[in-house]
Biopython code that builds the backbone (N, CA, C, O; Angstrom):
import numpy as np
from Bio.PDB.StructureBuilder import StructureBuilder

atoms = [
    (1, "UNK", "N", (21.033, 6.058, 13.078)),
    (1, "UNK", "CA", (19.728, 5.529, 12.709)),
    (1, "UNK", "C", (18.669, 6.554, 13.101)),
    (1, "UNK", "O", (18.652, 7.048, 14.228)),
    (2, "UNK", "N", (17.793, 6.864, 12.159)),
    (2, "UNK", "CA", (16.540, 7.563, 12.293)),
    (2, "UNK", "C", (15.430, 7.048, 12.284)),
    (2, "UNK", "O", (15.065, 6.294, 11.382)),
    (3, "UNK", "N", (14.732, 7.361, 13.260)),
    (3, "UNK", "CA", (13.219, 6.883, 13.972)),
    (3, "UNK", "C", (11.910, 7.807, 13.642)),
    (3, "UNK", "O", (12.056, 8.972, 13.274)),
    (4, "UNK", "N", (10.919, 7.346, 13.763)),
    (4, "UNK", "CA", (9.519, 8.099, 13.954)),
    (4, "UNK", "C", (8.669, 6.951, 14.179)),
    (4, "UNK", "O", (8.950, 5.825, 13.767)),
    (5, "UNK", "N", (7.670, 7.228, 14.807)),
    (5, "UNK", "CA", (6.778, 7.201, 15.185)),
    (5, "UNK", "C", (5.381, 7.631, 15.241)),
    (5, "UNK", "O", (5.122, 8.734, 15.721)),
    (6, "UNK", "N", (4.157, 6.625, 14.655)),
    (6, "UNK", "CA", (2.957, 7.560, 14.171)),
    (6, "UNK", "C", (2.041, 6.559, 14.483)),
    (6, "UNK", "O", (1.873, 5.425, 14.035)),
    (7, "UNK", "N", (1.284, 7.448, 15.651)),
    (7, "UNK", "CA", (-0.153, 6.891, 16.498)),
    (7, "UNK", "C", (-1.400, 7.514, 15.678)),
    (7, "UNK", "O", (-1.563, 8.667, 15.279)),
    (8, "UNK", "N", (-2.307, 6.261, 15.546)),
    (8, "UNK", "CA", (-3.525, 6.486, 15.126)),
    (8, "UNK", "C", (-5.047, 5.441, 15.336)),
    (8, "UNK", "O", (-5.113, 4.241, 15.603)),
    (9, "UNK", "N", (-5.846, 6.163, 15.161)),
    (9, "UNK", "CA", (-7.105, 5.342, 15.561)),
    (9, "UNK", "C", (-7.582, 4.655, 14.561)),
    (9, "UNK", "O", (-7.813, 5.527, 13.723)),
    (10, "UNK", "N", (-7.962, 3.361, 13.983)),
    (10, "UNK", "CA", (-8.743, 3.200, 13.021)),
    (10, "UNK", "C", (-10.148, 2.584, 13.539)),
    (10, "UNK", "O", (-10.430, 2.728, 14.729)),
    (11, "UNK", "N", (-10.762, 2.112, 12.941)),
    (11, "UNK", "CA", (-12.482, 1.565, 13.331)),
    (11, "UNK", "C", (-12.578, 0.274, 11.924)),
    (11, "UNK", "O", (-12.336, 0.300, 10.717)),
    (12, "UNK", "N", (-12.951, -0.520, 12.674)),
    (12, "UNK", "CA", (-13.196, -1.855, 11.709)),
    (12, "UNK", "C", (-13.647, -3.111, 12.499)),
    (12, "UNK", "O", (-13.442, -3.260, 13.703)),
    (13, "UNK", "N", (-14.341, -4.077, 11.624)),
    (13, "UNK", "CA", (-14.681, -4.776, 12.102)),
    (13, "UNK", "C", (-14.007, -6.552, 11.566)),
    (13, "UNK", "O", (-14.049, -6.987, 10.416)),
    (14, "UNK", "N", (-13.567, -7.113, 12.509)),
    (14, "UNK", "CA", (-13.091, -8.980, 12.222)),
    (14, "UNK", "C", (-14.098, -9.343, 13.095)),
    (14, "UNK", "O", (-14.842, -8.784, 13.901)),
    (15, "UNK", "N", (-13.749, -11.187, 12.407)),
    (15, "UNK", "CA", (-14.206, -12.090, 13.409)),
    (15, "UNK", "C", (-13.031, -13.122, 13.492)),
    (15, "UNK", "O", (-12.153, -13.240, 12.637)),
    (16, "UNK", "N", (-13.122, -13.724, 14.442)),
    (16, "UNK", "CA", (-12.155, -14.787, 14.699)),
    (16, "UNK", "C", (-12.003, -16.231, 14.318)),
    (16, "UNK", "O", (-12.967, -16.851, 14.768)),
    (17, "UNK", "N", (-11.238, -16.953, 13.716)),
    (17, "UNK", "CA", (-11.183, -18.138, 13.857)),
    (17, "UNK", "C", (-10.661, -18.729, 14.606)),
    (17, "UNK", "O", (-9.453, -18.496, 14.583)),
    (18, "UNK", "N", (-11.138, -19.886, 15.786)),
    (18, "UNK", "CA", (-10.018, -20.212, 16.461)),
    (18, "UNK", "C", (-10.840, -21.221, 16.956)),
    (18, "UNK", "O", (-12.071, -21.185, 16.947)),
    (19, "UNK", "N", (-9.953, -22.369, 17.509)),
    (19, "UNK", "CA", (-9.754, -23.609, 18.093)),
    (19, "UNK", "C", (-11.096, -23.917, 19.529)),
    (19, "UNK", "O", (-11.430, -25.027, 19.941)),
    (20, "UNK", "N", (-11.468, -22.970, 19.873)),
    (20, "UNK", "CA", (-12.011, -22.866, 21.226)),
    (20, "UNK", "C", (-13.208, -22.049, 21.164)),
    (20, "UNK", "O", (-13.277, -21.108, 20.373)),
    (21, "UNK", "N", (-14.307, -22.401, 22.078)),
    (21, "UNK", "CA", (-15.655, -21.110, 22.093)),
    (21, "UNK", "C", (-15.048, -19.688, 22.374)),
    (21, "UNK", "O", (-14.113, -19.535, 23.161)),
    (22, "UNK", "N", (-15.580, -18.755, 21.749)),
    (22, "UNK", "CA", (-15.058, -17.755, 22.085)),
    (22, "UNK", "C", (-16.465, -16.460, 21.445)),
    (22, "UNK", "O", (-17.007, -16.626, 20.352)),
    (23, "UNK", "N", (-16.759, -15.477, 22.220)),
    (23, "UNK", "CA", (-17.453, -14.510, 21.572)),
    (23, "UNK", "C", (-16.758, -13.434, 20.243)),
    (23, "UNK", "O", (-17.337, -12.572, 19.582)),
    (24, "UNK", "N", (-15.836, -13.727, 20.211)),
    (24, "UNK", "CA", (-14.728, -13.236, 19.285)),
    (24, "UNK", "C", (-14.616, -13.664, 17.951)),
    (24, "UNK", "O", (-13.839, -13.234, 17.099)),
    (25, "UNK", "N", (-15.903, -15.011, 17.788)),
    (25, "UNK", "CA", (-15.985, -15.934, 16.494)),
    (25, "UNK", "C", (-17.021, -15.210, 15.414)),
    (25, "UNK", "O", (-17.215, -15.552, 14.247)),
    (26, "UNK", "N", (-17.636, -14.100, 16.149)),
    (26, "UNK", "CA", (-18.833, -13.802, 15.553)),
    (26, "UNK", "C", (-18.062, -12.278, 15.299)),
    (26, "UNK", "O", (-17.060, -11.805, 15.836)),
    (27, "UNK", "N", (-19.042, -11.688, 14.167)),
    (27, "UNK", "CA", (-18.340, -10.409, 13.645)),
    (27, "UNK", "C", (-18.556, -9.462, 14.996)),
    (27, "UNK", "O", (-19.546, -9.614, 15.711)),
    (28, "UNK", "N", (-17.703, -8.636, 15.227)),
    (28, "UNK", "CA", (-17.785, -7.027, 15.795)),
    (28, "UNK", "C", (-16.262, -6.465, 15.522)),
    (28, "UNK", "O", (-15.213, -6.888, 15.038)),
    (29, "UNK", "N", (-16.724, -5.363, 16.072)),
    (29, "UNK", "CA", (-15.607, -4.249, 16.073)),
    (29, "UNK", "C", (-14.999, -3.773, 17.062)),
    (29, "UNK", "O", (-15.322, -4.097, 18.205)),
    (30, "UNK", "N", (-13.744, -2.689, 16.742)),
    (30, "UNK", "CA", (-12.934, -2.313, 17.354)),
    (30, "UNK", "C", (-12.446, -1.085, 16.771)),
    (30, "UNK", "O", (-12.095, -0.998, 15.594)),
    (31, "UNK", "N", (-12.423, 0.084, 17.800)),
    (31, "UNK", "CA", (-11.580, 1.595, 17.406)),
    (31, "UNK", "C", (-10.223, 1.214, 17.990)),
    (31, "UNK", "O", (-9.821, 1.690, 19.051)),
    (32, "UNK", "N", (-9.570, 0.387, 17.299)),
    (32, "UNK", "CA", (-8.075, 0.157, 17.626)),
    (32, "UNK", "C", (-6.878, 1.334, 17.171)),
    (32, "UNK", "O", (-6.830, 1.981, 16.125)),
    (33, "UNK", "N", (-5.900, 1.361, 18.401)),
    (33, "UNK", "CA", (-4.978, 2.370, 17.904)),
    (33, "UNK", "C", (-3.927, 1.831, 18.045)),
    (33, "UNK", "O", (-3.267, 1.484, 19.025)),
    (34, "UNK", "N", (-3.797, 1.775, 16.919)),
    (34, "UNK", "CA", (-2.278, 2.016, 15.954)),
    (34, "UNK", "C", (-1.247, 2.800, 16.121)),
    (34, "UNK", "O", (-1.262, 4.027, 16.218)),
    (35, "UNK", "N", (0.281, 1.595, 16.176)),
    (35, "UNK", "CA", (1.240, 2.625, 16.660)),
    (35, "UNK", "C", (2.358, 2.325, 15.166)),
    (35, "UNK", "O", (2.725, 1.150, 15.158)),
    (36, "UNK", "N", (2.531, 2.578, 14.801)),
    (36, "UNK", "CA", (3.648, 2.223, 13.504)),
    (36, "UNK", "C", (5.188, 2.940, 13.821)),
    (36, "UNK", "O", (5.209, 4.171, 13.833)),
    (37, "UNK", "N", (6.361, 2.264, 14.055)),
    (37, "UNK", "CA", (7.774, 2.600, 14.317)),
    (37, "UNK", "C", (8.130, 2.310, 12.740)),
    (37, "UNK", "O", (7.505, 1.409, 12.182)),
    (38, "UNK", "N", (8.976, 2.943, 12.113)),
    (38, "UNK", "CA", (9.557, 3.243, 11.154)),
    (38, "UNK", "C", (11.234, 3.758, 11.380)),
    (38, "UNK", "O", (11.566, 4.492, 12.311)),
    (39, "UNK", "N", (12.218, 3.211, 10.320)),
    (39, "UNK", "CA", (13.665, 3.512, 10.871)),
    (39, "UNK", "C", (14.429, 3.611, 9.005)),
    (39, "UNK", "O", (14.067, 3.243, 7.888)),
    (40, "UNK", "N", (15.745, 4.403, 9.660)),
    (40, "UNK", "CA", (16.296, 4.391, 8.282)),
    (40, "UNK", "C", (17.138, 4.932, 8.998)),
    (40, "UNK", "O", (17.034, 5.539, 10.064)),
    (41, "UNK", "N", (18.440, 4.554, 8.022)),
    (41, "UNK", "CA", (20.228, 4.723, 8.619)),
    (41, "UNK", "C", (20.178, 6.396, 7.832)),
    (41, "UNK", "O", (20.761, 7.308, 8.416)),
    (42, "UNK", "N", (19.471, 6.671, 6.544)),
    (42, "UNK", "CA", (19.565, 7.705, 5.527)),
    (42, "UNK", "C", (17.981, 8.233, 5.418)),
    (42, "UNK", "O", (17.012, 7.477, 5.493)),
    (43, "UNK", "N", (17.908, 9.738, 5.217)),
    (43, "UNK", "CA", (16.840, 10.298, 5.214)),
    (43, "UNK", "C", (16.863, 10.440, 3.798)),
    (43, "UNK", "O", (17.900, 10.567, 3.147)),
    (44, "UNK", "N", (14.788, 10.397, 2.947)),
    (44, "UNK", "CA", (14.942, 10.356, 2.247)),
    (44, "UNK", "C", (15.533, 11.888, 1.640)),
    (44, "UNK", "O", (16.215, 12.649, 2.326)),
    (45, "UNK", "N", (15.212, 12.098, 0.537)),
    (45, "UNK", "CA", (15.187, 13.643, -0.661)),
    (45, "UNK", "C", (14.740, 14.957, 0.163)),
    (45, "UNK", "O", (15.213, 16.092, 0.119)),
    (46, "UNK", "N", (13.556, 14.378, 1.016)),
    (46, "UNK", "CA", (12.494, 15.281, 2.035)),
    (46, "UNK", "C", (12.984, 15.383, 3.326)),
    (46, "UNK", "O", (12.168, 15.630, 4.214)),
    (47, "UNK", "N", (14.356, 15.219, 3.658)),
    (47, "UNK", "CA", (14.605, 14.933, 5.624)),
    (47, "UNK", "C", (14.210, 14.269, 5.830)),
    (47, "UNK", "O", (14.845, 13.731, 6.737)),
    (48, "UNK", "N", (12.784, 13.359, 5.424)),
    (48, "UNK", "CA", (12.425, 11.849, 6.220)),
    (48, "UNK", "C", (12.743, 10.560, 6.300)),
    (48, "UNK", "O", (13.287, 9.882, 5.428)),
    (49, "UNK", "N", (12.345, 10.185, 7.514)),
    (49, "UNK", "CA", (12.531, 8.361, 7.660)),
    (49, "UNK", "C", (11.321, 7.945, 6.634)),
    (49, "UNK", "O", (11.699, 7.169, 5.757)),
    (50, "UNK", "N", (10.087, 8.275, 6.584)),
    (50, "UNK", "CA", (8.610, 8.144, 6.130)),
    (50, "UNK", "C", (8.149, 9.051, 6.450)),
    (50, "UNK", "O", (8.476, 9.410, 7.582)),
    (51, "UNK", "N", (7.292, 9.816, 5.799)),
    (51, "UNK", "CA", (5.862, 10.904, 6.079)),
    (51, "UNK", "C", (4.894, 10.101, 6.947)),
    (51, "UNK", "O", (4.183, 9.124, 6.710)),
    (52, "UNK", "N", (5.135, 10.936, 8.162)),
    (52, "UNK", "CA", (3.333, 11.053, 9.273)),
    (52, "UNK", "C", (2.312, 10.551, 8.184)),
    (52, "UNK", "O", (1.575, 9.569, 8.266)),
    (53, "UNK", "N", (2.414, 11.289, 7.327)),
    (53, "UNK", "CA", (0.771, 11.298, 6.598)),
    (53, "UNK", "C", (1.014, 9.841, 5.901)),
    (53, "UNK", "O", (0.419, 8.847, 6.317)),
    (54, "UNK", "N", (1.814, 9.794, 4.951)),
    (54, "UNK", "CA", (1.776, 8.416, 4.185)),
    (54, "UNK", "C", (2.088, 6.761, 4.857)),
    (54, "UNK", "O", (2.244, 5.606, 4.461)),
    (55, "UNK", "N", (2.055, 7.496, 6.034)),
    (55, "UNK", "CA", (2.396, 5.877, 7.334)),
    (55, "UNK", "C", (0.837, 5.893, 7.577)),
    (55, "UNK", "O", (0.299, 4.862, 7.174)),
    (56, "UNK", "N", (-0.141, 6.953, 8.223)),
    (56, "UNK", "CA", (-1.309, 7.068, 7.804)),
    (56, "UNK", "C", (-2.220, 6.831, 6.800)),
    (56, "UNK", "O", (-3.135, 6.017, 6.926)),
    (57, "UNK", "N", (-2.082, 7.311, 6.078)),
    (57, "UNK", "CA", (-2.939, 6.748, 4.227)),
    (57, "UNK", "C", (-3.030, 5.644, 4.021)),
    (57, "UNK", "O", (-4.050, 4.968, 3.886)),
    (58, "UNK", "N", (-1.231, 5.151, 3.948)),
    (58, "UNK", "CA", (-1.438, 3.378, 3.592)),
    (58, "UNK", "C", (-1.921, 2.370, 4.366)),
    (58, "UNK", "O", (-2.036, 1.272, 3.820)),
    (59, "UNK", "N", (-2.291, 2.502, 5.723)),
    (59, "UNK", "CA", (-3.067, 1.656, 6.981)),
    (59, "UNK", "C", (-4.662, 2.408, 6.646)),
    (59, "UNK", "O", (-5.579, 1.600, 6.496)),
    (60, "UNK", "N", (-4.926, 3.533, 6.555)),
    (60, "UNK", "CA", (-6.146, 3.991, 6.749)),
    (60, "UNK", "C", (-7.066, 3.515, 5.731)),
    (60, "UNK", "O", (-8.206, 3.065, 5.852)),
    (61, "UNK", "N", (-6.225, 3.735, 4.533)),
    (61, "UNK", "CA", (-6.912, 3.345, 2.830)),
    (61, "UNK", "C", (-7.598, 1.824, 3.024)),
    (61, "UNK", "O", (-8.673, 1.459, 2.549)),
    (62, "UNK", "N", (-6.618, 0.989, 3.907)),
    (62, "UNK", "CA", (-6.630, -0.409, 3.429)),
    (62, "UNK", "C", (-7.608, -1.297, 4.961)),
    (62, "UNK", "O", (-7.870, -2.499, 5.001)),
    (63, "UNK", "N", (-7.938, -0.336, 5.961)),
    (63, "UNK", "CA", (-7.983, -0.927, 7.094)),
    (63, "UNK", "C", (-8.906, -0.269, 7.536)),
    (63, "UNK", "O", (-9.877, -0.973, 7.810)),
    (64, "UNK", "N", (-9.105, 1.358, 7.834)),
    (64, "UNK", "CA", (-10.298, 2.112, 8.683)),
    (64, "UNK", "C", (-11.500, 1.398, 8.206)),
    (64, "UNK", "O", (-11.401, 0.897, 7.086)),
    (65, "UNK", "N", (-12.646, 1.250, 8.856)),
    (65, "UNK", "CA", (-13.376, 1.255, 8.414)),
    (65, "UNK", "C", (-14.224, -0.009, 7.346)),
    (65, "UNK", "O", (-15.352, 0.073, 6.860)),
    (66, "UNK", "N", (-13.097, -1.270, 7.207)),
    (66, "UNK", "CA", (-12.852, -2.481, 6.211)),
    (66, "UNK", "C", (-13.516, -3.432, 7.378)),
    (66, "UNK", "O", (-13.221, -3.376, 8.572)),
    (67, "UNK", "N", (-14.553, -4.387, 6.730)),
    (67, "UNK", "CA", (-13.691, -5.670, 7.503)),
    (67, "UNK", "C", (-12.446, -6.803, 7.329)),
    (67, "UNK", "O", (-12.270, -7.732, 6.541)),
    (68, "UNK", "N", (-11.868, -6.395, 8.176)),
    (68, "UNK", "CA", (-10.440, -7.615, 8.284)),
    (68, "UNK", "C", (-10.314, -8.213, 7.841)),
    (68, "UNK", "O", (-9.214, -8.535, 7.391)),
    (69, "UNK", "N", (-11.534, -8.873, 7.630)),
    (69, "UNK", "CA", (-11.170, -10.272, 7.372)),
    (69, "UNK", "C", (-10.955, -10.333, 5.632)),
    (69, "UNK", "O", (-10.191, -11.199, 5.208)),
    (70, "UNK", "N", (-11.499, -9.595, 4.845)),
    (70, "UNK", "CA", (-11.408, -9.241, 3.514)),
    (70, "UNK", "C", (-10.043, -9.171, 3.067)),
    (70, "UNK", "O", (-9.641, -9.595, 1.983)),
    (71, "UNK", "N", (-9.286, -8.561, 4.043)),
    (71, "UNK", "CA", (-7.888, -7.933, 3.587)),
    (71, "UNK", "C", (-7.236, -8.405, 3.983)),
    (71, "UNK", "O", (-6.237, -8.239, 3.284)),
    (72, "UNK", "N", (-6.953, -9.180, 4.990)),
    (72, "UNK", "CA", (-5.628, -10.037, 5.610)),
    (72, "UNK", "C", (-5.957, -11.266, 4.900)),
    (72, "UNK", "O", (-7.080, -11.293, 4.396)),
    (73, "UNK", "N", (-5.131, -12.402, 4.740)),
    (73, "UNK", "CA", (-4.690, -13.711, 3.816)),
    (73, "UNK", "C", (-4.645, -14.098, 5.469)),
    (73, "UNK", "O", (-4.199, -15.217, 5.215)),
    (74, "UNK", "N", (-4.711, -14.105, 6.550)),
    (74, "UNK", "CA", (-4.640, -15.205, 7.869)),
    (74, "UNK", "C", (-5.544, -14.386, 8.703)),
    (74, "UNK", "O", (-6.039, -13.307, 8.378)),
    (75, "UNK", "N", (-5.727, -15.131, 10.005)),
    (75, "UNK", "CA", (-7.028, -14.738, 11.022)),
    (75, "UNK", "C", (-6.104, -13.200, 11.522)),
    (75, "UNK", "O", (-5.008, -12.709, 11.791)),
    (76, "UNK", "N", (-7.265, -13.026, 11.406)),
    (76, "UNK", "CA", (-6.799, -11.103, 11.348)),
    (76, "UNK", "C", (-6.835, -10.959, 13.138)),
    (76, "UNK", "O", (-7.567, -10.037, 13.499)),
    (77, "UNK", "N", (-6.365, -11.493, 13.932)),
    (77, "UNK", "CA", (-5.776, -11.162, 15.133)),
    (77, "UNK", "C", (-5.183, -10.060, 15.774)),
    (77, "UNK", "O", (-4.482, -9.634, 14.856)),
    (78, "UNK", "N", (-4.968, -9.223, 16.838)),
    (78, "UNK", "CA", (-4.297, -8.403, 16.540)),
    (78, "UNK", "C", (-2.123, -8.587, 16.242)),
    (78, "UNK", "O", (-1.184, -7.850, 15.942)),
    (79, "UNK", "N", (-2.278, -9.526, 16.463)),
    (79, "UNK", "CA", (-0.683, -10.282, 16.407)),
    (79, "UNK", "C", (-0.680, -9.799, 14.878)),
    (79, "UNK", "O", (-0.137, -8.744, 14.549)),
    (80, "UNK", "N", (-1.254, -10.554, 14.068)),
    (80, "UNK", "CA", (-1.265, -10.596, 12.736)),
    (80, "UNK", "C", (-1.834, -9.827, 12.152)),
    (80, "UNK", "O", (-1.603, -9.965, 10.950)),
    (81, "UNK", "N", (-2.852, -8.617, 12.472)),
    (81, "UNK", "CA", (-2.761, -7.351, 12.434)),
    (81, "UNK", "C", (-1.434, -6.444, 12.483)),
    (81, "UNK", "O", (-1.478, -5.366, 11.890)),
    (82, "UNK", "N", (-0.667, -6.686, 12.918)),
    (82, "UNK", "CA", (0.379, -5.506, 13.001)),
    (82, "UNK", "C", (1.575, -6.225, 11.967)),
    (82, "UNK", "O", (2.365, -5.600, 11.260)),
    (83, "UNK", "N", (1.443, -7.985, 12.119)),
    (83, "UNK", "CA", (2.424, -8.039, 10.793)),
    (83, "UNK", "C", (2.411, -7.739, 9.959)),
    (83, "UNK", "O", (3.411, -7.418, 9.316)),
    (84, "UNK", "N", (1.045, -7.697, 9.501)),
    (84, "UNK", "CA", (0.732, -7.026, 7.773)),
    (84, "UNK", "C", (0.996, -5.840, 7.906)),
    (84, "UNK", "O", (1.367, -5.373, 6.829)),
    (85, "UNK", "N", (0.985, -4.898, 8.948)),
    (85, "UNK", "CA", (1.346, -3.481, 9.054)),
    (85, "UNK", "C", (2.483, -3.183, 8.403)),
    (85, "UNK", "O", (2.609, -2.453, 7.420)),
    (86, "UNK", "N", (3.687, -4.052, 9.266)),
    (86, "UNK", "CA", (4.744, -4.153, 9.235)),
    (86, "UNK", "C", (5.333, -4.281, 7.678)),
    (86, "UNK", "O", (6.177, -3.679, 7.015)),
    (87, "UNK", "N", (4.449, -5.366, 7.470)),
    (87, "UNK", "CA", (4.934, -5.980, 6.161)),
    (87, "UNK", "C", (4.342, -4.892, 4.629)),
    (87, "UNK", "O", (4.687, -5.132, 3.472)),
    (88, "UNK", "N", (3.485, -3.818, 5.015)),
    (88, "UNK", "CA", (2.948, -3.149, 4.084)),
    (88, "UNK", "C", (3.470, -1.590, 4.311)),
    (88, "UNK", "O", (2.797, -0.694, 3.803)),
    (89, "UNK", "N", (4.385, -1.332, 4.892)),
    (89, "UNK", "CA", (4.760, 0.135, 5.442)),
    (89, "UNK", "C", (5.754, -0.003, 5.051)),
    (89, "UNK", "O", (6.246, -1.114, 5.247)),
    (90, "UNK", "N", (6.646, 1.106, 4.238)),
    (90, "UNK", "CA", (7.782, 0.979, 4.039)),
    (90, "UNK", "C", (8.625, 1.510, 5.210)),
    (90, "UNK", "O", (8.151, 2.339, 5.986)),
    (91, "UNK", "N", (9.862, 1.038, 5.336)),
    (91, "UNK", "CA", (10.853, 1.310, 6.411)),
    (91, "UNK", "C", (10.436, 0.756, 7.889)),
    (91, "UNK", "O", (11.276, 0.573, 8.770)),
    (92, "UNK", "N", (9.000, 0.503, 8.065)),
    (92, "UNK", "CA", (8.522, -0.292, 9.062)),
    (92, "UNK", "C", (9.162, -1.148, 9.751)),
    (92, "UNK", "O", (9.357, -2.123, 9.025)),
    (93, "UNK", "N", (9.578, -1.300, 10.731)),
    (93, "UNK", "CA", (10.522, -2.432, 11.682)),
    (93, "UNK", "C", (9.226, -2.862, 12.985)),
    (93, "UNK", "O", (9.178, -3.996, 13.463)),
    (94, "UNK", "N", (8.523, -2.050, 13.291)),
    (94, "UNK", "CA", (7.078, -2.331, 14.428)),
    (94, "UNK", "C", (6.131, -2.243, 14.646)),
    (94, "UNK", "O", (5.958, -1.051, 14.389)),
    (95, "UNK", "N", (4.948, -2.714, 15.064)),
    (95, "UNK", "CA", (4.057, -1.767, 15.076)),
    (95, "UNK", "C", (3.153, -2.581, 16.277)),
    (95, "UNK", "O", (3.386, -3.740, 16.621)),
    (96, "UNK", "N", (2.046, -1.697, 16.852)),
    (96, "UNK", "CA", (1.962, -2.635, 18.044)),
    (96, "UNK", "C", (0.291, -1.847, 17.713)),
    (96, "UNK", "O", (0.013, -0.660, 17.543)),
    (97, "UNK", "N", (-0.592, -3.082, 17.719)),
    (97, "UNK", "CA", (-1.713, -2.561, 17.588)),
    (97, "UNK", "C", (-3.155, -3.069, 19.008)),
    (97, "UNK", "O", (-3.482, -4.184, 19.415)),
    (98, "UNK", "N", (-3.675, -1.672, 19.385)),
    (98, "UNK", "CA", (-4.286, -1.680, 20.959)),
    (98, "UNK", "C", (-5.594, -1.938, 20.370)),
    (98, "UNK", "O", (-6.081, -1.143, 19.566)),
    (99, "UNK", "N", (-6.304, -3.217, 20.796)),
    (99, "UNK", "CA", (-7.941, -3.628, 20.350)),
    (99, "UNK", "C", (-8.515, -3.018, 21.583)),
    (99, "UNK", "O", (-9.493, -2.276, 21.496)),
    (100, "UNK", "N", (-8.057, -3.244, 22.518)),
    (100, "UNK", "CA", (-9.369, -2.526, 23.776)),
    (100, "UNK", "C", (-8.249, -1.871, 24.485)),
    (100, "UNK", "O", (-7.154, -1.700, 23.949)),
    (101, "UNK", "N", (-8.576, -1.445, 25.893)),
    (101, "UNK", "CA", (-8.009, -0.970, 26.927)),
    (101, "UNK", "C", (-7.251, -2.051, 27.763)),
    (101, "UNK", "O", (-7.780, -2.739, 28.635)),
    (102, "UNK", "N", (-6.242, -2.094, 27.468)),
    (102, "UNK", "CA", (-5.705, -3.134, 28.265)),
    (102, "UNK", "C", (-5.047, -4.580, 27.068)),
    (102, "UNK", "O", (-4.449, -5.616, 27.358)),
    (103, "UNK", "N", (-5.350, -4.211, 26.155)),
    (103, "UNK", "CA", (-5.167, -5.450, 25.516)),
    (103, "UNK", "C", (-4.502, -5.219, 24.051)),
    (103, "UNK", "O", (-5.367, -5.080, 23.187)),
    (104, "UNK", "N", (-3.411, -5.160, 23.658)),
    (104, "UNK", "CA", (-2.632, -4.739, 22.728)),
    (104, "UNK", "C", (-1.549, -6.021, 22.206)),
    (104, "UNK", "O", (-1.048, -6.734, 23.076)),
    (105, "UNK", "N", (-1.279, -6.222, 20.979)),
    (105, "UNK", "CA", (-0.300, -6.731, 20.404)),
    (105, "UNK", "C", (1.078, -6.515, 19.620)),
    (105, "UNK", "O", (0.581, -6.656, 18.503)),
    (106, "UNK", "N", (2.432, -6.281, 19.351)),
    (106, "UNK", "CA", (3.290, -6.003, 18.436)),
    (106, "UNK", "C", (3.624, -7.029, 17.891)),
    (106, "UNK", "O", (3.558, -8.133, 18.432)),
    (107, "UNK", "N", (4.153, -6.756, 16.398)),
    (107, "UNK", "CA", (5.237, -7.333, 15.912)),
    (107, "UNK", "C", (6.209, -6.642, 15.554)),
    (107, "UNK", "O", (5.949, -5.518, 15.124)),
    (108, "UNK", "N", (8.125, -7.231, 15.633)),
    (108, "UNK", "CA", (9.120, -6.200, 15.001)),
    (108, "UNK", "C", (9.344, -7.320, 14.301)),
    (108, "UNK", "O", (9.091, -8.522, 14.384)),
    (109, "UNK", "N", (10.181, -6.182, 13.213)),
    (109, "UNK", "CA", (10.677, -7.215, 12.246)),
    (109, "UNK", "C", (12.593, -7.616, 12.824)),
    (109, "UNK", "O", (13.447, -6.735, 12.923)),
    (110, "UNK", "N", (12.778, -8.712, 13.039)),
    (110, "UNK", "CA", (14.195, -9.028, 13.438)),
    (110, "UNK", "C", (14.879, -8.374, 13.089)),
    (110, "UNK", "O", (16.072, -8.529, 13.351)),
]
sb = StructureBuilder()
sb.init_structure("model")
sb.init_model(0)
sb.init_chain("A")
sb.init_seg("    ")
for serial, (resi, resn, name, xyz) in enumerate(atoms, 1):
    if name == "N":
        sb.init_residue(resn, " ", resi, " ")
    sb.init_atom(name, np.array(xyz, "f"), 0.0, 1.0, " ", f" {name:<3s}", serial, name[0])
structure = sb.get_structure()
């Protein structure tokens, strides 16, 4: 099995929906960094599991700079931030996405 791994920063802004008061209900932002794990038993045509750059492009195109809430179909959390990662990256099995210092979420795919 072949692995990579590709860290990056994006900038965007959600707001939260949720059950409870929270300052998190109202819009702001976050320079969150992005970790995307990618795997494959077979490399493609190119030696790769996925291209650095195109694990990049397809999060950056759809996410730097967006608000969240536009583009995710559920409360753009960081939990559910990284599923759509997951779920929009090809070969993707993880991805674990850091909103502040100290405070980070993953999802893998089983």
């Amino acid at each position: 099995m072949y692995f990579v791994k590709k860290r990056f920063e994006i900038s965007a802004a959600h707001k939260l929906d949720l059950c409870y008061e929270s300052k998190c209900t109202n819009v702001h932002g976050h320079n969150w960094i992005i970790t995307v794990e990618c795997k494959s038993r077979d490399l493609n045509k190119d030696g790769m599991v996925t291209d650095f750059t195109h694990i990049k492009q397809m999060v950056m195109e759809k996410l730097d700079h967006a608000y969240i809430n536009d583009v995710l179909n559920v409360n753009p959390t960081a939990e559910n931030i990284a599923k759509w990662i997951v779920d929009h990256v090809p070969n993707c099995w993880r991805c674990e996405v850091q909103e502040s210092e100290g405070n980070s979420a993953a999802y893998e795919k089983d």
